[in-house]
C-alpha positions as CSV (number, residue, x, y, z in Angstrom):
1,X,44.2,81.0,-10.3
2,X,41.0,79.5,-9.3
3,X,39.6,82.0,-11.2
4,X,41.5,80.9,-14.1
5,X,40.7,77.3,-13.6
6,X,36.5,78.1,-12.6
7,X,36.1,80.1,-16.3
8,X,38.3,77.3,-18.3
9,X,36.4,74.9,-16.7
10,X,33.2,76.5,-17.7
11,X,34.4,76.9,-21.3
12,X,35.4,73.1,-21.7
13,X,31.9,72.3,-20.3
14,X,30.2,74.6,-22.9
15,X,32.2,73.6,-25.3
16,X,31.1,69.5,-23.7
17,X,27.5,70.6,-23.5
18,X,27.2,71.7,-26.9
19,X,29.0,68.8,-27.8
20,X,26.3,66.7,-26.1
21,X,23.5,68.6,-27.2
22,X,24.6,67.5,-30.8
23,X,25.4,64.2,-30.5
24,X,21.7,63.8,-28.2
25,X,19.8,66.0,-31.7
26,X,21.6,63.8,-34.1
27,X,20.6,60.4,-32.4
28,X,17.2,61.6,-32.0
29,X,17.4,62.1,-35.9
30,X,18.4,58.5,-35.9
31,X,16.0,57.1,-34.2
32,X,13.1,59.0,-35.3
33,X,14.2,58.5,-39.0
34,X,14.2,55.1,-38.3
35,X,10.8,55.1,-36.8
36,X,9.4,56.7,-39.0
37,X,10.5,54.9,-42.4
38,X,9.4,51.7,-40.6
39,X,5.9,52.8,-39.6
40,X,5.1,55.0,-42.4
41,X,3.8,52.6,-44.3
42,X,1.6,50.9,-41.9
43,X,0.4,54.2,-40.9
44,X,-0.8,55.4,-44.2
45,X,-2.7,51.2,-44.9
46,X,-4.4,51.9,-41.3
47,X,-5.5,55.1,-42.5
48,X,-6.7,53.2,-45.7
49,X,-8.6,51.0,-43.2
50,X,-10.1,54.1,-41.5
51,X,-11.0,55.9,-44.3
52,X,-13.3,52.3,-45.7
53,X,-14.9,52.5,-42.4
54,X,-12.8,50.5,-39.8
55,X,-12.3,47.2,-39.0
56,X,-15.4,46.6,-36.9
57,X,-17.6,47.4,-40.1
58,X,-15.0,45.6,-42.4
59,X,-15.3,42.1,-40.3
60,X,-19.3,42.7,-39.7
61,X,-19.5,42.2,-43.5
62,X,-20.2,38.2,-43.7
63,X,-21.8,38.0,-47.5
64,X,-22.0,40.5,-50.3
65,X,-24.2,40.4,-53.4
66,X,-23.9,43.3,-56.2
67,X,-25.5,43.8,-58.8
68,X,-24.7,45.6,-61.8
69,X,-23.5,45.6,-65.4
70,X,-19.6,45.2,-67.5
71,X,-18.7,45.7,-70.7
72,X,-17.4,47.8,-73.4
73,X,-16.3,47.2,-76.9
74,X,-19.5,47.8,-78.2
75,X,-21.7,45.3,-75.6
76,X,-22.8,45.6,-72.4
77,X,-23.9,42.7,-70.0
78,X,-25.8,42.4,-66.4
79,X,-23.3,41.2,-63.9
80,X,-23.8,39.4,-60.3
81,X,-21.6,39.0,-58.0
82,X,-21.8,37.3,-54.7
83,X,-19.1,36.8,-51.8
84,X,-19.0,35.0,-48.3
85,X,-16.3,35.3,-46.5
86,X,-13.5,34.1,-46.0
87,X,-13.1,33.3,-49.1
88,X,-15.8,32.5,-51.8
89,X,-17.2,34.3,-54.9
90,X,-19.3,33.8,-57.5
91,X,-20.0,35.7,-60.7
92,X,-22.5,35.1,-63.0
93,X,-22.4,37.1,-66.6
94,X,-25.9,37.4,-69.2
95,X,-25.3,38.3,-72.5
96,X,-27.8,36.9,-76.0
97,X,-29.4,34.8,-73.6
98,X,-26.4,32.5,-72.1
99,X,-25.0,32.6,-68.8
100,X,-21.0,33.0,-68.3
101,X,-20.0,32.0,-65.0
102,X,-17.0,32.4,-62.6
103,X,-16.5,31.1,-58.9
104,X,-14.3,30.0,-56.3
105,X,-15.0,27.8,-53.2
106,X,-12.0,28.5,-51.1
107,X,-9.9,25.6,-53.1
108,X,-11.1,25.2,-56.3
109,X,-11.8,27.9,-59.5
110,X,-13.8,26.5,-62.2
111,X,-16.3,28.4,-64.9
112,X,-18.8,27.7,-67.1
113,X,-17.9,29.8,-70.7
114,X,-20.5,28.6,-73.2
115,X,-18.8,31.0,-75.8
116,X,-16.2,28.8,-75.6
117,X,-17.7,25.5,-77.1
118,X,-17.3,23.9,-73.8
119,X,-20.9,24.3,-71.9
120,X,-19.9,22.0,-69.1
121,X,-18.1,23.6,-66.0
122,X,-14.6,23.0,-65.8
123,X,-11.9,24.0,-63.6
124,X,-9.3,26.9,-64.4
125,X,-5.4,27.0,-64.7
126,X,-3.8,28.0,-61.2
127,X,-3.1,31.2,-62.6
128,X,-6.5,32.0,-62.7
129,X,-7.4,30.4,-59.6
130,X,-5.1,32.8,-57.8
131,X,-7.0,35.9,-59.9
132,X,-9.6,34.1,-58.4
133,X,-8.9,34.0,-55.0
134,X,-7.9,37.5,-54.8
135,X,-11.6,38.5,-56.8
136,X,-12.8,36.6,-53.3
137,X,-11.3,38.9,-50.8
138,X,-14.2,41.5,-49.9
139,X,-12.1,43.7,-47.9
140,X,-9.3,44.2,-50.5
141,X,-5.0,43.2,-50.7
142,X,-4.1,46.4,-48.0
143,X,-6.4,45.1,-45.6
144,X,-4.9,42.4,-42.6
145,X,-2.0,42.4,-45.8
146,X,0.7,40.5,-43.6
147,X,-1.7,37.9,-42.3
148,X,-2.4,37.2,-46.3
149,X,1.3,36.8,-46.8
150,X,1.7,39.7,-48.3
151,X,5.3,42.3,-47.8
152,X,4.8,46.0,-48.1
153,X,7.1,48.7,-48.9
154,X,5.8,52.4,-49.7
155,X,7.5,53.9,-52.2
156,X,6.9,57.5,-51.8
157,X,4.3,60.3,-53.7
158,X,3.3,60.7,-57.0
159,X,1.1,62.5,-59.0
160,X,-2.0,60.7,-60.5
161,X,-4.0,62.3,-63.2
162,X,-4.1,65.4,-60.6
163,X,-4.4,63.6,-57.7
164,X,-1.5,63.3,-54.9
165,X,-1.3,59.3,-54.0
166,X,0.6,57.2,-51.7
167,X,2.6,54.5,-54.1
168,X,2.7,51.2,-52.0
169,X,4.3,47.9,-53.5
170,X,2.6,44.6,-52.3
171,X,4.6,41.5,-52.8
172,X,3.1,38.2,-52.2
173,X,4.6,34.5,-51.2
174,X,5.1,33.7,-55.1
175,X,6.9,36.9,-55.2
176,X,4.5,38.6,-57.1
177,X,4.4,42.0,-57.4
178,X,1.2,44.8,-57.4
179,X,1.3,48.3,-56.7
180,X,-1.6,50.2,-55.0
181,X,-2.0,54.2,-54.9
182,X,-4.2,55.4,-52.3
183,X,-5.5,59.1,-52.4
184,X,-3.3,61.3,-50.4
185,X,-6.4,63.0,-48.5
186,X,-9.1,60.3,-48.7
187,X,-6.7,57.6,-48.3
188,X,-9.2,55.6,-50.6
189,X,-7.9,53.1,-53.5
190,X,-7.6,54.9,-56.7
191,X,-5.8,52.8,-58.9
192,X,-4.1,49.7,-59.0
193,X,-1.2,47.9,-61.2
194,X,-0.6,44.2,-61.7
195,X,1.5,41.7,-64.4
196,X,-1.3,39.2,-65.5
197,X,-0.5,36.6,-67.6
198,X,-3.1,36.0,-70.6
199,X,-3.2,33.5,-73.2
200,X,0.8,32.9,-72.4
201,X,0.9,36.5,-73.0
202,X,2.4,38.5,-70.1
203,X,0.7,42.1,-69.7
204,X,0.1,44.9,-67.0
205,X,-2.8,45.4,-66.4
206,X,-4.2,48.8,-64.5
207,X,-7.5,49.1,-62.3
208,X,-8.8,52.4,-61.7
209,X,-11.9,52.9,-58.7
210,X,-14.4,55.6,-58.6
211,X,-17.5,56.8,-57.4
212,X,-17.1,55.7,-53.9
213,X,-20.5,55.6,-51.9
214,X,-21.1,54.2,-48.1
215,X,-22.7,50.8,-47.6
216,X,-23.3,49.2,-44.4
217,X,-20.9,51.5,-42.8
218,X,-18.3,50.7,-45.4
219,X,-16.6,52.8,-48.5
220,X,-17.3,50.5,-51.7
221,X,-16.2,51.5,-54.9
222,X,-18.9,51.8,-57.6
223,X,-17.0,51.8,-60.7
224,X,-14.0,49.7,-62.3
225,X,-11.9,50.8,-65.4
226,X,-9.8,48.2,-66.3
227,X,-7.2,49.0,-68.4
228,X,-3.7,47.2,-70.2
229,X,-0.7,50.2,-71.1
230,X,-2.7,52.9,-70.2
231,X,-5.4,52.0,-72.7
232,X,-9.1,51.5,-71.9
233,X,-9.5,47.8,-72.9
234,X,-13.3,47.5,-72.8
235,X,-13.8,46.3,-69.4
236,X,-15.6,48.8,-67.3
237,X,-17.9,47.6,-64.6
238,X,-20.3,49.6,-62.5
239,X,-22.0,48.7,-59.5
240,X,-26.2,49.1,-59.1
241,X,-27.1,47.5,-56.3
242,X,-25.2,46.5,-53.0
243,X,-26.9,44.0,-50.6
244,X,-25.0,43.7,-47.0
245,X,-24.9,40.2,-45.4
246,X,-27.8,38.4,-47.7
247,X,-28.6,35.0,-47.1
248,X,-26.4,32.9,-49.3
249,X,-26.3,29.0,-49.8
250,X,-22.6,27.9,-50.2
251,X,-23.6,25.6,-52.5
252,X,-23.6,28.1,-55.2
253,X,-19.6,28.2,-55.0
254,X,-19.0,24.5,-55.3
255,X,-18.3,23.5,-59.3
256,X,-21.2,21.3,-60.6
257,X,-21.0,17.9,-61.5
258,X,-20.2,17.6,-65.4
259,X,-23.7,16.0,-66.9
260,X,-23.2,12.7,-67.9
């Protein structure tokens, strides 16, 4: 009998054990599903951070001046541009001997288009003002991304012209909306995808980075192809020249006083 009750009890607790064992397996599952889908993300944009060079060699960056040219369309144009952090940039455009220029102090966008008939700076629309503010961001949206007020959700793999990329949705404050795809070994930026609103028109617009090269311990992107429905609209920019932490008057970010 005690037999009997010694080999029925070791069958229930088998049959409890295993039980257990897959109760214990299946909320592991839980929990490390869980973990996972809310890390991933942040995971893969630290990555992104390690591959540009780290943070240390991200924040030692104070200024940045670049030279180079943009165009396409059948003209081309030297092109400066010139950053201090946290948030200031200017870009100045030559082309038939006139001088296009773009900026943004930390609170006000303004330009100077003399194509445009008006050869007095003037201030730009908020729309542009927020382009404006994100052209001033030297270490790019990923980077420090919730302190900027930005959300981000990854939404899985794709395949990029041959490339394997990460798909990660960015949504701001305003609640809008920008997708960036970083390379699934390098973890650099490839591409880019944004709604931009011009001339009352609403269109996508798509940013693609190459030719990556090291400067001042940080991964910079060369080239720009800037494209609207997956057509090449003319705006291709390439870097020349990369100055690390020049000396640079703040003055040149602050909109002139119109001439009287």
């Amino acid at each position: 009998m005690v037999g009997l009750f010694l080999f029925e009890s070791k069958q229930l607790n088998h049959k409890y054990m295993k039980k257990l064992s897959v109760f214990i397996l299946f909320f592991l599952f839980l929990v490390f599903s869980f973990k996972t889908s809310a890390q991933s993300v942040d995971d893969i944009i630290n990555k992104h951070i390690e591959a540009l060079g780290g943070m240390d060699s991200l924040n030692a960056i104070k200024t940045l001046k670049m030279t180079g040219k943009f165009g396409g369309g059948g003209f081309e144009a030297p092109v400066t541009i010139t950053m201090k952090r946290p948030d200031m940039v200017r870009m100045e455009m030559n082309f038939q001997g006139n001088s296009m220029v773009t900026a943004y102090d930390g609170t006000t966008a303004w330009q100077i288009n003399p194509w445009s008939g008006k050869p007095d700076p003037e201030k730009m629309p908020a729309e542009r003002t927020k382009d404006m503010k994100e052209m001033a961001d030297i270490d790019g949206a990923l980077v420090n991304y919730k302190q900027k007020g930005y959300t981000a959700e990854l939404m899985g793999k794709e395949d990029m012209e041959g490339s394997e990329v990460y798909k990660i949705k960015l949504t701001d404050k305003d609640g809008d909306v920008r997708f960036s795809y970083l390379d699934a070994q390098s973890y650099l930026l490839l591409k880019e995808t944004q709604k931009r609103k011009i001339n009352e028109k609403e269109i996508e617009a798509e940013k693609y980075f190459g030719n990556y090269q090291k400067f001042g311990g940080v991964m910079m992107a060369l080239s720009m192809d800037v494209r609207a429905k997956g057509e090449t609209q003319g705006q291709i920019g390439t870097v020349e020249t990369v100055e690390i932490n020049p000396v640079v008057d703040e003055t040149i970010f602050k909109m002139p006083e119109t001439k009287k």
